[in-house]
LUMNULUM-412584 format. One record per residue (C-alpha): y, x, z. Coordinates in nm, 2 decimals. Example, Ala and Ser with C-alpha at 12.3 -4.5 7.8 and 13.67 -1.06 7.14 Angstrom:
residues 2
ATOM       py       px       pz
ATOM    -0.45     1.23     0.78
ATOM    -0.11     1.37     0.71
This chain:
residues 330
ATOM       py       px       pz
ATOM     0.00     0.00     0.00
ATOM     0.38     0.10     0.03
ATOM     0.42     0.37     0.24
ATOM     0.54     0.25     0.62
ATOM     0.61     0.40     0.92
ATOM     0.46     0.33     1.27
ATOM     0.65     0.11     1.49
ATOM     0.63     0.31     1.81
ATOM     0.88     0.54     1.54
ATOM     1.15     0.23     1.59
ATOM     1.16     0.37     2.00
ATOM     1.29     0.70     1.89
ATOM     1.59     0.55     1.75
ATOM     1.64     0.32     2.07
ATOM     1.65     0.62     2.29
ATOM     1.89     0.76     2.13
ATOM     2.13     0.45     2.12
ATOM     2.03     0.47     2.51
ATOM     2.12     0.84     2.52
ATOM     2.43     0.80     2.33
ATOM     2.54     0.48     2.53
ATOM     2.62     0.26     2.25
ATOM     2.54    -0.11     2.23
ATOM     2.47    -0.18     1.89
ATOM     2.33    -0.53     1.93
ATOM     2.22    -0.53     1.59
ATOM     2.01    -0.30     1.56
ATOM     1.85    -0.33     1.90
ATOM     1.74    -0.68     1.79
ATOM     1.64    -0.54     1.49
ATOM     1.42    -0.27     1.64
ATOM     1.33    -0.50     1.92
ATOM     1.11    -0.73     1.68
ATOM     0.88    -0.38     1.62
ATOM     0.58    -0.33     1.84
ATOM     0.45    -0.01     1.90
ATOM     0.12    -0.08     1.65
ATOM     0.37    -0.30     1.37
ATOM     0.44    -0.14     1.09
ATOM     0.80    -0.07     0.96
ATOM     0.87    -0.06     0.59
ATOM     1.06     0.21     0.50
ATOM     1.37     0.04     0.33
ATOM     1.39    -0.14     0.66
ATOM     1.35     0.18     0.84
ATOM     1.59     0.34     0.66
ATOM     1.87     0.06     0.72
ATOM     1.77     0.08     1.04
ATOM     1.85     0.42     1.10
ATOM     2.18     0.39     0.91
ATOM     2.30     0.10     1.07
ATOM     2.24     0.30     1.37
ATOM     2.40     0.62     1.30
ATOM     2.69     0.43     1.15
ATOM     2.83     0.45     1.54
ATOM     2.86     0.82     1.55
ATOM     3.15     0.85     1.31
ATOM     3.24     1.20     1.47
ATOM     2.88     1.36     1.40
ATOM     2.81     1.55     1.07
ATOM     2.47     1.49     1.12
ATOM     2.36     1.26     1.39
ATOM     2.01     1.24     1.24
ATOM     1.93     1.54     1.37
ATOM     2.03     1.42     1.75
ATOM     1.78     1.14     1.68
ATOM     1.48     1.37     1.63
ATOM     1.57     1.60     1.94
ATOM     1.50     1.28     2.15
ATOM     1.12     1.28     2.04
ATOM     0.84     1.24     2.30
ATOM     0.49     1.17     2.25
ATOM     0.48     0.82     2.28
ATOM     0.71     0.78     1.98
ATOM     0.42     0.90     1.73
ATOM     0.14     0.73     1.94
ATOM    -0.22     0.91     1.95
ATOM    -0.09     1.16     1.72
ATOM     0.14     1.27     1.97
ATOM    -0.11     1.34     2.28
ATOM    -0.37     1.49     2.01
ATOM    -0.12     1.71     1.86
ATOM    -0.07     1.86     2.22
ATOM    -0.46     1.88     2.30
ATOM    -0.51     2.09     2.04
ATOM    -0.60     2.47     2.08
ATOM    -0.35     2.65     1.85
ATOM    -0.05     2.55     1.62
ATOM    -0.24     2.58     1.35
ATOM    -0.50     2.37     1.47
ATOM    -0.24     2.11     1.57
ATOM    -0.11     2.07     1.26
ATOM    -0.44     1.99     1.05
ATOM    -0.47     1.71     1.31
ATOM    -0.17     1.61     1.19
ATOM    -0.22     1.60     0.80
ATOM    -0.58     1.43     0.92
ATOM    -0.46     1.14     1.12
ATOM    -0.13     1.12     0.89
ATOM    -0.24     0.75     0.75
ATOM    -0.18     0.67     1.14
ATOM     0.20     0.74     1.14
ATOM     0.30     0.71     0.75
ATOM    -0.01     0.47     0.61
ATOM    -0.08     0.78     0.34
ATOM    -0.14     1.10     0.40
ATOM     0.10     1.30     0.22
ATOM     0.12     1.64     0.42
ATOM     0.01     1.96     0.25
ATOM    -0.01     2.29     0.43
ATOM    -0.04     2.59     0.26
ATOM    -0.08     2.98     0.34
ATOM     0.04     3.24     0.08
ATOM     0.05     3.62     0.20
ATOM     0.24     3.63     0.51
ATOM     0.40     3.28     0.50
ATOM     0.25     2.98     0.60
ATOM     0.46     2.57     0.57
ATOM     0.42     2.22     0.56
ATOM     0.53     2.01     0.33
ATOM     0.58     1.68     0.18
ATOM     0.65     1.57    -0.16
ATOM     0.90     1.27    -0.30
ATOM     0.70     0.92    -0.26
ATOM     0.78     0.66    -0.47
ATOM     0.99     0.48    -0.19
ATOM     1.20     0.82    -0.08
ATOM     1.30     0.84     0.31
ATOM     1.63     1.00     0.26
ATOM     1.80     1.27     0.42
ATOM     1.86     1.08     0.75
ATOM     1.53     0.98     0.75
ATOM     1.40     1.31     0.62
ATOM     1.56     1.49     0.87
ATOM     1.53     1.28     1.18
ATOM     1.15     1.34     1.15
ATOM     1.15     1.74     1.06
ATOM     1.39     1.74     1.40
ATOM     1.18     1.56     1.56
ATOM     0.89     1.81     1.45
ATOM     1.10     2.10     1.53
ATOM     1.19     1.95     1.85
ATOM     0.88     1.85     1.94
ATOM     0.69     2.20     1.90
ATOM     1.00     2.38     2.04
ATOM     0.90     2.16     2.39
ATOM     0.53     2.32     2.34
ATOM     0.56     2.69     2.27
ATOM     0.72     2.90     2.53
ATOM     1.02     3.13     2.36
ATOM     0.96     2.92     2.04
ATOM     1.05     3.10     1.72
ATOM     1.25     2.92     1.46
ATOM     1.12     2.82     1.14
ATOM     1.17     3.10     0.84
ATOM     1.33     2.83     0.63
ATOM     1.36     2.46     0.62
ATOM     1.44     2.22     0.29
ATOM     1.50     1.91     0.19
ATOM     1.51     1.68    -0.12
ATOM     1.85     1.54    -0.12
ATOM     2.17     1.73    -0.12
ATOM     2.45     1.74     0.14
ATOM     2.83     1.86     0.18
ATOM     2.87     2.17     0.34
ATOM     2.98     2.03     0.65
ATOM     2.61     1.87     0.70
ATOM     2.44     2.17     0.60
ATOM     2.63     2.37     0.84
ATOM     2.46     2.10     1.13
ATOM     2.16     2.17     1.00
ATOM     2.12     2.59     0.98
ATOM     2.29     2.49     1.33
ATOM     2.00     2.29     1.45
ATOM     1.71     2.46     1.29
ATOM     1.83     2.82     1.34
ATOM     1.73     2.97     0.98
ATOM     1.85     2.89     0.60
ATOM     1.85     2.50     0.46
ATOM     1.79     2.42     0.13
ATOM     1.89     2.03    -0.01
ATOM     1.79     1.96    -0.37
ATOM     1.44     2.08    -0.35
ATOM     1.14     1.90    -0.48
ATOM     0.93     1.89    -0.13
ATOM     1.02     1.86     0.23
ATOM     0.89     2.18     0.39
ATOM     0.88     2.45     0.69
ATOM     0.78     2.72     0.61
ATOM     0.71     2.97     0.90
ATOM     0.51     3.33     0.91
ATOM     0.14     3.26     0.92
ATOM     0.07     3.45     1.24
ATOM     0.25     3.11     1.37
ATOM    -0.05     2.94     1.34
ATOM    -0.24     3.12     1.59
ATOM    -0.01     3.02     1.86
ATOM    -0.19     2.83     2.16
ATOM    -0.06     2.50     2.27
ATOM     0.03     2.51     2.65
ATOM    -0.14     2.19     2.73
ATOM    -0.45     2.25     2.53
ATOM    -0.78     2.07     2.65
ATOM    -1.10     2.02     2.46
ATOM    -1.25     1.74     2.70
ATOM    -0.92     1.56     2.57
ATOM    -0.88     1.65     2.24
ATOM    -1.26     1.54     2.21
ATOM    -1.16     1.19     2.34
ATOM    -0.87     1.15     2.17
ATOM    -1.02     1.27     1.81
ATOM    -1.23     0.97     1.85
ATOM    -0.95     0.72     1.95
ATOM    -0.80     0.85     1.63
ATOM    -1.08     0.82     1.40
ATOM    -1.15     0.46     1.51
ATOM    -0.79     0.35     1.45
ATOM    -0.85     0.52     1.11
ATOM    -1.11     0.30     1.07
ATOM    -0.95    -0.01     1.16
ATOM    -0.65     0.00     0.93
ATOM    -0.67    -0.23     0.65
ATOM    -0.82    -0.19     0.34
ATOM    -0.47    -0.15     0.13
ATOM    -0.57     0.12    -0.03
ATOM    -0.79    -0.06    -0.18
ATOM    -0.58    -0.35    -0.28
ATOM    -0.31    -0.13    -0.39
ATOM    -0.52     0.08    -0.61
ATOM    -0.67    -0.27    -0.80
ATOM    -0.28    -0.36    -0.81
ATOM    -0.19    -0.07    -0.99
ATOM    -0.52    -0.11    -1.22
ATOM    -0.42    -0.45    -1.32
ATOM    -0.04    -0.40    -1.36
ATOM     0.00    -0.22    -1.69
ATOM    -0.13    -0.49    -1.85
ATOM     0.08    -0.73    -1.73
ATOM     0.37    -0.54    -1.79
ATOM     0.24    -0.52    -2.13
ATOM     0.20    -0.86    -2.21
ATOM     0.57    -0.91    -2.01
ATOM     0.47    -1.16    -1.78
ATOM     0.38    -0.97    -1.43
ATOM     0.40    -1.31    -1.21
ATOM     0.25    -1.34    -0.84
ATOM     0.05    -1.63    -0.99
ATOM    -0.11    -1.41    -1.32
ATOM    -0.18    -1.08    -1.07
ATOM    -0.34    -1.30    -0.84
ATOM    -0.56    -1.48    -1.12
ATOM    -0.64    -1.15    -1.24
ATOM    -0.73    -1.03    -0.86
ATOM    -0.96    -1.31    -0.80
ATOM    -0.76    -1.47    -0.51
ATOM    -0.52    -1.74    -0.45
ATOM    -0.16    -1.67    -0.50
ATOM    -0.12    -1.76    -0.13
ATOM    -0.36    -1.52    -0.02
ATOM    -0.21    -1.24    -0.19
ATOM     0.12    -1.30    -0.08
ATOM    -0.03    -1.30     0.31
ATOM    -0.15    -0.99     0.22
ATOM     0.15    -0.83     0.09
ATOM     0.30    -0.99     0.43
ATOM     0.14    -0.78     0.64
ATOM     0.37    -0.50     0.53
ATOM     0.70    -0.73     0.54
ATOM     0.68    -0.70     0.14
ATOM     0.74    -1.01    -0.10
ATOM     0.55    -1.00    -0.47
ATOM     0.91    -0.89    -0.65
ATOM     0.95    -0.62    -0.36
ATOM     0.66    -0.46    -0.46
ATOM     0.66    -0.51    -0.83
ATOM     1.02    -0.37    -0.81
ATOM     0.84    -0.07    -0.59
ATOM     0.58    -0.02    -0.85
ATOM     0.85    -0.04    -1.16
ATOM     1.05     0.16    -0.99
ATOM     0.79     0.45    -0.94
ATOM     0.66     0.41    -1.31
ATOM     1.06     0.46    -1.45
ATOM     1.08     0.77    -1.23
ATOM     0.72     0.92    -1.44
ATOM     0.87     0.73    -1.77
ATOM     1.23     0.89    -1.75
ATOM     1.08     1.24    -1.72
ATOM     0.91     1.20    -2.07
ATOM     1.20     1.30    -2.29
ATOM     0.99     1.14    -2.59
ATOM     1.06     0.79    -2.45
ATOM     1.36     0.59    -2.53
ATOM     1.52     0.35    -2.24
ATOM     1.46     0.08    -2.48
ATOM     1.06     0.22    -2.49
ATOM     1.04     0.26    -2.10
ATOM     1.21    -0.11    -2.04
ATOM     0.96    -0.22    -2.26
ATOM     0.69    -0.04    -2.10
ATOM     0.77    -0.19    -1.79
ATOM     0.75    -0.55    -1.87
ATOM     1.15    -0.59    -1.92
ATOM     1.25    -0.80    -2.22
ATOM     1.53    -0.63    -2.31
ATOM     1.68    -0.30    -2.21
ATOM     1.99    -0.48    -2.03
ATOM     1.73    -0.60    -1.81
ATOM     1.58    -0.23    -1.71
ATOM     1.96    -0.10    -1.68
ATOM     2.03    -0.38    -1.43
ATOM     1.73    -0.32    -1.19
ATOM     1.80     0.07    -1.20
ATOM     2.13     0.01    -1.07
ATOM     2.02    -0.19    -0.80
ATOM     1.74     0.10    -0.72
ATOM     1.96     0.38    -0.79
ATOM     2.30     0.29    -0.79
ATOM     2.33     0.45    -1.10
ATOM     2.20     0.41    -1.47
ATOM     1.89     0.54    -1.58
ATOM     2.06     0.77    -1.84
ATOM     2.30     0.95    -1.60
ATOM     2.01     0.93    -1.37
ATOM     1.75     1.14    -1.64
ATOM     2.04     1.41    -1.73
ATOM     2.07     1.47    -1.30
ATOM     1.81     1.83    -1.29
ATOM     1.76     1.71    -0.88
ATOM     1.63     1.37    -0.74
């Protein structure tokens, strides 16, 4: 399915309003309707976190004050097994395996070349942004800067979007080495002898106990993968033949338009949410084929005309898809 976030995540964001001592009642009956096992899409996480940060008008970053006010609790099981584990390195393959947990996908890669070791993450279809980018690598940061006694700061740290100079200066502040915006992946990247770094509160009999609370959440997350993957199957086709309606998906899913409505529910997503996802994620792999005209790629994605495509980019993007495929960075 879409990629979500956990709603314990929606606490982080609480504490901080807490910290900061600022009312917003708003948001905190926004945040308040997310229970700790909910699940957040990420356009309303990321309007949640805006609206939010709105209130610190002074702050070049406030993001970043948001991720330093990361506990355990705020990534649930992941959080306590993370700080069972033996080493850092160890600690962060628990992450990438119980990912799904936190983001519904697991989209971590960690990789070791010569002396260097990082993490990274590439550009979903349904991109966090830089607040939301960098609230969670904080948060990371903070969180392993809590574990490690004299912890050593990252070798570099980089981002997909851009930012002024002012912002970038906030963050080479916080993370204490070079920032890079524009780049294709998320990543840390730290020197490999990091990884053999043992976690102060390490414990097997724990870890043990909470690898199998883990797995068995794993287990009982719905089977979107599954439903997303036959979406995707049956969706070029209908895009082809112009017509991709809730009612002709469901007919060609086997199930009652009702029922697959419910189940697109269950992630706070309506059928033209996700159709607009899915378009949206096909025009990104479309607009990076130079052979394909806008007037091919609106028609490859069920538009009737190309006014049609233009319009629904603008709403994505805020921009047109022309200006948008002569940009080199996304």
């Amino acid at each position: 399915m879409a990629m979500r976030i956990n709603g314990a995540w929606t606490g982080l964001l609480t504490d901080w309003l807490d910290e900061q001592r600022l009312d917003a009642p708003d948001t905190r009956d926004r945040l308040a309707r997310y229970a700790p096992d909910d699940t957040v899409p990420v356009p309303v996480w990321r309007d949640l976190l805006a609206s939010g940060l709105t209130l610190a008008e002074s702050e070049p970053a406030p993001e970043l004050a948001v991720g330093a006010c990361v506990q355990p609790h705020h990534v649930g099981v992941l959080g306590y097994l993370v700080l069972a584990c033996d080493t850092l390195g160890d600690a962060m393959l628990a992450y990438q395996r119980y990912e799904r947990l936190f983001y519904g996908e697991q989209l971590a890669e960690i990789d070791v070349t010569g002396s260097d070791a990082e993490i990274r993450w590439p550009q979903g279809p349904e991109p966090l942004g830089l607040q939301a980018d960098g609230a969670a690598i904080a948060a990371l940061v903070t969180f392993l800067r809590r574990q490690l006694e004299d912890p050593p700061p990252p070798l570099s740290v980089s981002f997909h979007e851009r930012a002024d100079s002012e912002r970038a200066r906030a963050y080479e502040a916080f993370f204490g080495c070079p920032v890079t915006f524009g780049d294709t992946h998320v990543r840390m990247r730290f020197p490999v002898q990091h990884l053999q770094l043992p976690m102060p509160r390490r414990d097997p009999t724990l870890r043990a106990l909470l690898d199998r609370q883990a797995s068995a959440q794993l287990g009982l997350l719905p089977d979107d993968q599954r439903l997303e993957e036959r979406l995707n199957h049956h969706l070029l086709r209908l895009l082809a033949e112009g017509n991709p309606s809730l009612e002709r998906m469901a007919r060609a899913l086997h199930m009652a338009p009702r029922t697959l409505q419910r189940r697109l529910g269950r992630h706070d997503l309506s059928w033209q949410q996700w159709l607009d996802h899915a378009r949206n994620r096909l025009a990104h792999q479309y607009l990076a084929d130079p052979a394909l005209s806008l007037n091919d790629i609106a028609l490859l994605l069920g538009y009737s005309e190309q006014s049609a495509f233009t319009r629904a980019f603008q709403r994505w993007h805020r921009q047109p898809p022309g200006s948008w495929r002569n940009t080199p960075c996304h």
